[in-house]
C-alpha positions in Angstrom: 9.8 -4.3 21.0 11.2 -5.6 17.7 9.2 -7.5 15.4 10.2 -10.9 13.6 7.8 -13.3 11.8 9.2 -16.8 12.7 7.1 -18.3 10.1 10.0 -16.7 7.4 12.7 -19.0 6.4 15.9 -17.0 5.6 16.9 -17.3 1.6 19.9 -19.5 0.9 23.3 -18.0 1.5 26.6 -18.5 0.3 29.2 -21.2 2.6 31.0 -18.3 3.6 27.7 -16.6 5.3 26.7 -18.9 7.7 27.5 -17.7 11.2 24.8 -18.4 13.4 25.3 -15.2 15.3 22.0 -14.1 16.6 22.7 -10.6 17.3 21.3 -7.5 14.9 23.7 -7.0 12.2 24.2 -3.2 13.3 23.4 -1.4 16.5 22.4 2.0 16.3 25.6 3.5 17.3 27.5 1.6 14.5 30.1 3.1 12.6 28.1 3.6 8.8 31.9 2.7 7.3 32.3 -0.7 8.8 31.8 -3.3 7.6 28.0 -5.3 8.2 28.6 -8.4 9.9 28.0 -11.7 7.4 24.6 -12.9 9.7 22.6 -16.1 8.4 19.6 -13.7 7.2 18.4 -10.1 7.7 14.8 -9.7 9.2 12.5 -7.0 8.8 13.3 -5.8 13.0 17.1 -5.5 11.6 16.6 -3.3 8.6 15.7 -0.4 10.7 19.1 -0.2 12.6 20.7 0.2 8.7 21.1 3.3 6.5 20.6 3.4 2.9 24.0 3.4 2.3 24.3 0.3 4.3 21.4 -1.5 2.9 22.9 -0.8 -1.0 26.2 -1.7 -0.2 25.1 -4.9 0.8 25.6 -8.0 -1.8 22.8 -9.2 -4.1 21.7 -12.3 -2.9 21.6 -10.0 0.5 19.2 -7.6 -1.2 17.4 -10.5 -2.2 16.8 -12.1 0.9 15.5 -9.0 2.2 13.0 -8.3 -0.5 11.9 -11.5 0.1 12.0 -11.6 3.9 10.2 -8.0 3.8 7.4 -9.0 1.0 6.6 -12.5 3.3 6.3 -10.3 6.7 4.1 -7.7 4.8 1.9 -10.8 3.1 1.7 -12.1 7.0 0.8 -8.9 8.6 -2.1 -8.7 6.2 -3.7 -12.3 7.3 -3.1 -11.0 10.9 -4.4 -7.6 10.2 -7.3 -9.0 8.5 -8.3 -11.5 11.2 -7.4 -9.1 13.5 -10.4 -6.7 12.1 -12.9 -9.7 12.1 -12.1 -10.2 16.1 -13.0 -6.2 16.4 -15.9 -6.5 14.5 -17.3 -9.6 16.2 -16.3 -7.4 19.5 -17.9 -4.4 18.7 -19.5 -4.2 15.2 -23.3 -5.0 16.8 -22.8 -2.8 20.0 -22.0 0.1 17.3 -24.6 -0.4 15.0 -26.8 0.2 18.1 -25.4 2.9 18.8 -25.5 4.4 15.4 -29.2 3.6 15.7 -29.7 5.5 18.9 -27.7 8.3 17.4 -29.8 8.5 14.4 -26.9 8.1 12.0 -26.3 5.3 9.7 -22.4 6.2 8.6 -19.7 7.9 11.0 -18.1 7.5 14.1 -19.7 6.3 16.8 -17.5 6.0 20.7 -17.9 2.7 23.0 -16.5 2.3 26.2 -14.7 -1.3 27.2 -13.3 -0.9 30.5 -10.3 1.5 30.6 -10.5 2.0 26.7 -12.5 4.1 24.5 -13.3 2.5 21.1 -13.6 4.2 18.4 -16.0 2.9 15.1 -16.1 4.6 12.0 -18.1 3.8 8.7 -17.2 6.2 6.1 -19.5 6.9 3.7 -18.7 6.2 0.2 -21.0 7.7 -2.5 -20.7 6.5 -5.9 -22.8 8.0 -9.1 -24.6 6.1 -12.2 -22.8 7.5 -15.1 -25.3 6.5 -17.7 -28.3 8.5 -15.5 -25.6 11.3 -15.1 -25.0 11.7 -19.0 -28.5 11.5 -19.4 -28.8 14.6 -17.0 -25.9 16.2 -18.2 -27.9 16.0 -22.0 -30.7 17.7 -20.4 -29.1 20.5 -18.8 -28.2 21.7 -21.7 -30.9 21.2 -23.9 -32.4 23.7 -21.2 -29.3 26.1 -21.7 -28.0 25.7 -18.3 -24.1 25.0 -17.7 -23.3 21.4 -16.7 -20.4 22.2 -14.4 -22.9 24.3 -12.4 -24.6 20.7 -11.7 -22.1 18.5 -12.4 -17.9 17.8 -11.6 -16.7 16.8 -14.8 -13.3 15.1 -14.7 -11.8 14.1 -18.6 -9.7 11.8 -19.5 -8.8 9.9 -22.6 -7.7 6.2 -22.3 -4.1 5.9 -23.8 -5.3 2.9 -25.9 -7.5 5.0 -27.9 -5.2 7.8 -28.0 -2.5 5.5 -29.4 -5.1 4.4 -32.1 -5.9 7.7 -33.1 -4.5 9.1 -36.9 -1.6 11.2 -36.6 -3.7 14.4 -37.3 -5.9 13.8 -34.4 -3.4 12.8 -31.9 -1.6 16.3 -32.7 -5.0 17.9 -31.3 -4.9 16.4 -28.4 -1.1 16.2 -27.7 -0.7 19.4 -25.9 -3.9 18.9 -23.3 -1.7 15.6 -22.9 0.6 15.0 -19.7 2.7 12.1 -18.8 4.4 11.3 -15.7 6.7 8.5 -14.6 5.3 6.7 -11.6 6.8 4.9 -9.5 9.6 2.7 -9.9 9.4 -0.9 -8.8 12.1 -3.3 -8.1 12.2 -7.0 -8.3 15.2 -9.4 -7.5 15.4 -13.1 -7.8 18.6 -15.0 -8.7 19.6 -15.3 -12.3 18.6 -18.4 -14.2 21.3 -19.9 -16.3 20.8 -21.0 -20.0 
């Protein structure tokens, strides 16, 4: 069933863009060549019946209505996804901690039954380490002549404000143990503002 949030309010449109056609901008068997019908806004249900070729050819303020249609229904799934998980855990969070209990586990998944469904809890463990107690460790290891990354994982890194600090010489050093990677690119469209 497609999805809509009726709580969006379409972006302003130009006088020639108004229609209030209801219907999805393209079906599925549309012809990629023709033309996408001018509809008053383009929801998140709609976008998945367009190609990419379709969705760049559209006009700017299009693009920008659906960056910000798409950025409000993701912003409203997460309140509804959020409170969502609180209805699951006032549900079922006690009835698996008891069963945790009785399974003599206190992270994992644990299965409850609820009539015809099978629901299944599961608390990861997350382990985290004290690095000031771990490079006090790692100092006595090898005072004692053993190798730390028998003991240890050791993962390096040097923070690119420091790096950019460093003299010339120094940088040089380190240059080639040095990698850089784009990440990824992010897009942002608003109307321009006039001066």
């Amino acid at each position: 069933m497609p999805f809509s949030v009726p709580t969006l309010s379409p972006a302003a449109t130009p006088a020639s863009s108004t229609s209030t056609s209801t219907s999805s901008p393209v079906s599925a068997t549309s012809d990629p060549t023709r033309p996408l019908p001018m509809t008053p806004t383009i929801f998140p249900a709609d976008l998945a019946a367009l190609s990419v070729d379709q969705l760049a050819a559209l006009p700017a303020h299009r693009k920008h209505e659906i960056d910000h249609n798409l950025q409000a229904a993701m912003d409203f799934l997460k309140k509804v996804r959020a409170k969502f998980d609180a209805a699951l855990e006032l549900c079922y969070g006690e009835k698996a901690r008891l069963a945790r209990v009785d399974e003599g586990k206190d992270y994992g998944i644990v299965h409850l039954a609820d009539g015809n469904q099978r629901i299944t809890v599961d608390v990861p463990k997350r382990v985290s380490w004290d690095q000031a107690m771990l490079a006090a460790l790692a100092r006595k290891i090898t005072e004692v002549g053993e190798r730390v990354e028998d003991y240890i994982d050791i993962h390096m890194s040097v923070s690119e404000k420091r790096f950019n600090a460093w003299p010339p010489t120094l940088r040089q050093q380190f240059a080639p143990a040095r990698t850089v990677k784009a990440g990824k690119t992010v897009f942002s469209i608003a109307p321009a503002v006039e001066v």
